[in-house]
N, C-alpha and C positions, 0 to 999 in steps of 0.2 A: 338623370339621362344626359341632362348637356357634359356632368362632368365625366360621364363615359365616353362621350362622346370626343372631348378634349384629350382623354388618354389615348384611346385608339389611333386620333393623330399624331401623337408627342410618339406615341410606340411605336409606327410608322415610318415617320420621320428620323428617327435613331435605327432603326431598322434598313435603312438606304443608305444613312452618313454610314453606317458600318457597309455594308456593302463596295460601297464607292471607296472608300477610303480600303477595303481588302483587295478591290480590283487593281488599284492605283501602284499597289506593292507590288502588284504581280511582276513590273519592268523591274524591278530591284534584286529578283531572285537568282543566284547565277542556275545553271543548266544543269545542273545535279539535283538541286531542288526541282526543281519544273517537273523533270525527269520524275520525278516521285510522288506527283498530284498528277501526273500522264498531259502535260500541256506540254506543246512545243513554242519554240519564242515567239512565231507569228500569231500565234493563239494569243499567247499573251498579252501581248502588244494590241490585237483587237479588243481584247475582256479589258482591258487598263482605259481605251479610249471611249469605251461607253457612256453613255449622260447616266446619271445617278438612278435616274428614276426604269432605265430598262433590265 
């Protein structure tokens, strides 16, 4: 149980660094890319300044 319980966190946890760490890229994309996931740059820039955990 506990050690379920420590996975679910560790899983979690790697689960949001990826996250935050995809969002962060998002200012590094030029505008062809963007263009092709349907974000524009101010989109961007809001989804990049988010805290990890939203």
């Amino acid at each position: 149980m506990l050690f379920h319980s420590w996975r679910r966190l560790r899983d979690r946890w790697q689960y949001l660094r990826q996250r935050h760490h995809s969002r962060r890229r998002l200012v590094d994309l030029d505008q062809h890319l963007l263009d092709d996931v349907g974000l524009d740059r101010p989109t961007a820039q809001r989804e990049a300044r988010k805290p990890f955990w939203r």
